[in-house]
C-alpha positions in Angstrom: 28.5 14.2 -56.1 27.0 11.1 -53.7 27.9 13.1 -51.1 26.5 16.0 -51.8 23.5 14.4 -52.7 23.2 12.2 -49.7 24.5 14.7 -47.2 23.1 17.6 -48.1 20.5 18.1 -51.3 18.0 14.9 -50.2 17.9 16.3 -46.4 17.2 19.9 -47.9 14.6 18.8 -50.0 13.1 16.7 -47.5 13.0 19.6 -44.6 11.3 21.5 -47.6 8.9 18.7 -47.8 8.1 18.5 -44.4 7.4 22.2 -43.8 5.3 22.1 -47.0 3.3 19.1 -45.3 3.0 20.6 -42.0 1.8 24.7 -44.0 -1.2 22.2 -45.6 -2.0 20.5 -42.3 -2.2 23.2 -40.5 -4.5 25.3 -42.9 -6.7 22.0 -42.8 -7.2 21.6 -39.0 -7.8 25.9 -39.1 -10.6 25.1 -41.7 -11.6 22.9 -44.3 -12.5 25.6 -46.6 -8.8 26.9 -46.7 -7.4 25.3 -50.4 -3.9 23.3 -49.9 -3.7 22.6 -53.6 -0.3 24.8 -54.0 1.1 22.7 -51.2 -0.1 19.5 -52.3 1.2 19.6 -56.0 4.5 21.0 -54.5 4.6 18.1 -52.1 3.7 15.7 -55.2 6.4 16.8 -57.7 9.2 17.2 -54.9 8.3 13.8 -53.4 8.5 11.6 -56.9 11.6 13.9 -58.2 13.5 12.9 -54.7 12.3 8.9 -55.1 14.3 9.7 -58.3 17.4 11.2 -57.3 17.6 8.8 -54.7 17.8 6.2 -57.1 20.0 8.1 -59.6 22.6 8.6 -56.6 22.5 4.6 -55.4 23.4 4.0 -59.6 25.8 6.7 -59.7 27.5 4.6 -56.3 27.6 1.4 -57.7 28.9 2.9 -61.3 31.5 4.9 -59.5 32.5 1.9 -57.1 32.7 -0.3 -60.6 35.1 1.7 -62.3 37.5 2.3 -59.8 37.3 -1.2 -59.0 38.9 -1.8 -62.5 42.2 -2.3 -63.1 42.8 -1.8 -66.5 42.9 2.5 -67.0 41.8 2.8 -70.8 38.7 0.8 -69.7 38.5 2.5 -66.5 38.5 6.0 -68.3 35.6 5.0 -70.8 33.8 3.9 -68.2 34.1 6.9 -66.2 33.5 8.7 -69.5 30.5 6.5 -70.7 28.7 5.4 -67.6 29.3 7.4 -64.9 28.9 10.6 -66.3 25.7 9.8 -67.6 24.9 9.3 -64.4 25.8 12.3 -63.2 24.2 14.2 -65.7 21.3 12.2 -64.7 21.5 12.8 -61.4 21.7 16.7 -61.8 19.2 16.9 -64.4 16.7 15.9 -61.2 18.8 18.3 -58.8 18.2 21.5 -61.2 15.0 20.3 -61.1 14.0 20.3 -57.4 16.4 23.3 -56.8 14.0 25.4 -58.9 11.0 24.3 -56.8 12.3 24.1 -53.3 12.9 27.5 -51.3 15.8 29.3 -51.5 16.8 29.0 -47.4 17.1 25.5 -47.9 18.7 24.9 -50.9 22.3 24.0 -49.6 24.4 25.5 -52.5 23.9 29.3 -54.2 22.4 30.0 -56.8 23.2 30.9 -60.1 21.6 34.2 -59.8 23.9 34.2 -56.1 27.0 33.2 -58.2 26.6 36.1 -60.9 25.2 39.2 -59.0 26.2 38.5 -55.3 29.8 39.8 -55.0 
């Protein structure tokens, strides 16, 4: 799930982001009379729910490096059980979240709707 989330959800979002930011500059230098609101509270949200799932995946990391670093499996397997995969729940909570606002060309993974219907 790190990987996925440093390799290939963050970068998608973040080429989202920047074609976002580059839609609103462009309408501004055309005119200033052109509203960039949609872009701007898109930008907003997808920029502080990023800030978050970066920070989610750095704690799932160091949770994940902590457990396997133990030695003892009954401990290691409540930890897994109690502390990583609250991270990970975490961590996808935030992913479902962006998925739903970020376009669909550069989400990395299908969708459910892809997943059901798209034999």
């Amino acid at each position: 799930m790190v990987d996925m989330a440093n390799k290939e959800i963050t970068p998608a979002v973040s080429a989202y982001v920047r074609e976002l930011t580059d839609a609103a500059l462009a309408k501004k230098a055309l005119s200033e009379h052109i509203p960039v609101n949609v872009e701007l509270n898109l930008i907003q949200s997808l920029a502080e729910q990023q800030e978050q799932f970066v920070a989610l995946t750095a704690e799932l990391e160091q949770e994940t490096a902590a457990a396997a670093a133990m030695e003892d499996n009954l401990e290691k397997a409540f930890v897994y059980r109690n502390r990583v995969f609250a991270k990970m729940e975490a961590l996808r909570g935030v992913a479902d979240s962006m998925e739903a606002q970020t376009a669909a060309e550069y989400w990395p993974y299908p969708s459910y709707t892809d997943l059901l219907f798209g034999v």
